[in-house]
KOLLUM-418298 format. One record per residue (C-alpha): x, y, z. Coordinates in pm, whole numbers, padded with zeros to 5 digits, always signed. Layout:
KOLLUM-418298
XYZ/...
end
This chain:
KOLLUM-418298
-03088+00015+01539/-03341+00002+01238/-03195-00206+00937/-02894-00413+01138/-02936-00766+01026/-02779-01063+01071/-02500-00976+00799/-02444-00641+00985/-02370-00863+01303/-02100-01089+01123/-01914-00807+00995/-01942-00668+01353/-01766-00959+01481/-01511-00932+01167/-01394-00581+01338/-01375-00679+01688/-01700-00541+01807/-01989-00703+01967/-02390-00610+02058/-02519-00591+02367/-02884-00432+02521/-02950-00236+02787/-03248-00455+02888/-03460-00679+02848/-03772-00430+02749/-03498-00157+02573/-03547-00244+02191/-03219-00078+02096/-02888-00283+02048/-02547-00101+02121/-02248-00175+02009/-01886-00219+02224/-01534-00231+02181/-01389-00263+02534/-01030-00115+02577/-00941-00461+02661/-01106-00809+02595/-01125-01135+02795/-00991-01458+02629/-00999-01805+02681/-00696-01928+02548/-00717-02272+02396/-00368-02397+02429/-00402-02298+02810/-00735-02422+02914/-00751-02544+03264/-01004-02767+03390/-01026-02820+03732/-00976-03171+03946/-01309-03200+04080/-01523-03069+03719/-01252-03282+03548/-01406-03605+03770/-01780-03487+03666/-01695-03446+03280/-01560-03800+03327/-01845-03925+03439/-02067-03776+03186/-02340-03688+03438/-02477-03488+03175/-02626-03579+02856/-02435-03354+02585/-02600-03234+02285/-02494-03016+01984/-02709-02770+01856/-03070-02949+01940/-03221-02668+02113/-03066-02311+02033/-03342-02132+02094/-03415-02257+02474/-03037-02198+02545/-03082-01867+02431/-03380-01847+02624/-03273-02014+02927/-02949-01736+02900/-03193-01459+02927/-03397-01576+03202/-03401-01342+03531/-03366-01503+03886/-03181-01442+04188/-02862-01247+04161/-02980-01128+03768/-03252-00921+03762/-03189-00785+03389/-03077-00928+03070/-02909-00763+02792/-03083-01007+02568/-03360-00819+02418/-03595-00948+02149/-03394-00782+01872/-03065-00958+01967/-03291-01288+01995/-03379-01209+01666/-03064-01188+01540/-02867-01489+01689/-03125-01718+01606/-03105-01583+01233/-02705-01666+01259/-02811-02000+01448/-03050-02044+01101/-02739-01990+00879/-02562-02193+01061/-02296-01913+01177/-02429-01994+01552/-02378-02263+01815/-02535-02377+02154/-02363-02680+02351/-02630-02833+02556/-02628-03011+02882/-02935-03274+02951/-03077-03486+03214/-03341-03710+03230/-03457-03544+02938/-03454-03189+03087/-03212-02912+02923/-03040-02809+03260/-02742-02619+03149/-02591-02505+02836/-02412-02194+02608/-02392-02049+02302/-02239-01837+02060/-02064-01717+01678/-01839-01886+01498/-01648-01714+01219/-01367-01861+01083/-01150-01970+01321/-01262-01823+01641/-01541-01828+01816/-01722-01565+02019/-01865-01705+02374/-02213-01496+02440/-02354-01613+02749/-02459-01980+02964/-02698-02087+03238/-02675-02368+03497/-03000-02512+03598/-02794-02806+03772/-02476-02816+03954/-02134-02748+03717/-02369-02787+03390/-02265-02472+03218/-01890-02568+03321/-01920-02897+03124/-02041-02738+02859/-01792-02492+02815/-01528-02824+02896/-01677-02987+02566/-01730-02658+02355/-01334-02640+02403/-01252-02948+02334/-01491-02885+01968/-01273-02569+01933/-00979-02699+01915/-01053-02987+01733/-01195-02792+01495/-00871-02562+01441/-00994-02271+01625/-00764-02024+01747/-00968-01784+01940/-01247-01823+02218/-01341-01497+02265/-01536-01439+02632/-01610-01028+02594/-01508-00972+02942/-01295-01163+03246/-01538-01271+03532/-01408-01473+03833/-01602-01800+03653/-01361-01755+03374/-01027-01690+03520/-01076-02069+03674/-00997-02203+03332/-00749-01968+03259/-00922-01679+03094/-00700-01368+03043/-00736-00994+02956/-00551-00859+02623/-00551-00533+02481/-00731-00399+02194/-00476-00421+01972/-00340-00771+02055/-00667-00862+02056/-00737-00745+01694/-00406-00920+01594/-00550-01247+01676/-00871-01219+01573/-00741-01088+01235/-00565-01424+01225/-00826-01665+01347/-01122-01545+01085/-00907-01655+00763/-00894-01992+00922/-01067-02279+00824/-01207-02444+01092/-01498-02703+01147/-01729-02677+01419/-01830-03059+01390/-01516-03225+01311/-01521-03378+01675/-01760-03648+01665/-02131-03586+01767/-02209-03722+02115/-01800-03736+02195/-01795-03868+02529/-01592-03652+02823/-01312-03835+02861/-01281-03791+02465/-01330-03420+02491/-01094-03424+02799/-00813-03567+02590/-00859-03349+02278/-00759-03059+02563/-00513-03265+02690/-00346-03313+02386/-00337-02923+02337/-00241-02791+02626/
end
């Protein structure tokens, strides 16, 4: 898609639509608007017993945008069970651009000084559009998503958009909308105001367990 920059992907995102690839080697970038979208919402966020212990604990050292780039990285890697990305070098390109203009976010799981889990994604207004994590160490992606909600709606997000509903999702209470009410919200949520760092950097998980408790 010759000429789509990084302003082309915001207003994308404005409309309800979002890129994708069709592999890691495929240069082009294709654009989707499902029939019906996957949610996360924030007034309904469950987080299990047993993560709930581990984000106690903070087993994990969590970090705010540090290292975009190696999340993004990390999110395209191939292994066992994923033997293609959709995250080709122009959509690397572009997020790290948005990262750059600070319209992009990774949350960032460390230990002993290693990045071993983390996610990222767009923030525009007030919602926030979930692209992809990796887990290098047990339930590291799952805290991160535990403190990137907690950011959210301290921030005064209203919308955590996840693309689709996987079985990893509907754990914390993901949902699938419609097109339509999905367009109603995210109509709503983009005027809003919302800061991405208004909970405090290096917030603790009990803190960020108690900005979702007070929510929910």
């Amino acid at each position: 898609m010759r000429g789509f920059g990084p302003d082309d992907l915001l207003e994308c995102y404005a409309r309800g639509v979002f890129p994708m690839g069709d592999g890691r080697d495929d240069p082009r970038i294709f654009l989707l608007e499902p029939d019906e979208r996957g949610i996360l919402p924030l007034d309904g966020f469950h987080v299990p017993r047993r993560l709930a212990r581990t984000v106690r604990q903070d087993v994990f050292e969590v970090r705010i945008d540090t290292a975009f780039a190696h999340v993004l990285d990390a999110c395209a890697e191939t292994g066992a069970g994923r033997e293609e990305t959709w995250i080709n070098a122009p959509i690397r390109r572009l997020y790290v651009e948005l990262f750059r203009r600070g319209s992009a976010h990774s949350v960032e799981c460390w230990q002993d000084g290693a990045l071993v889990g983390g996610l990222y994604g767009v923030s525009l207004g007030g919602a926030f559009f979930g692209e992809s994590m990796f887990s290098k160490a047990r339930d590291a992606s799952k805290v991160a998503l535990v403190h990137l909600v907690a950011r959210l709606i301290a921030g005064g997000y209203t919308l955590l958009d996840t693309q689709f509903l996987t079985d990893h999702l509907a754990q914390f209470g993901a949902e699938l909308i419609t097109r339509d009410a999905y367009r109603k919200r995210l109509d709503n949520a983009i005027t809003r105001d919302a800061d991405f760092y208004r909970l405090v950097e290096g917030a603790s998980g009990l803190q960020s367990l108690q900005s979702i408790t007070q929510t929910s």
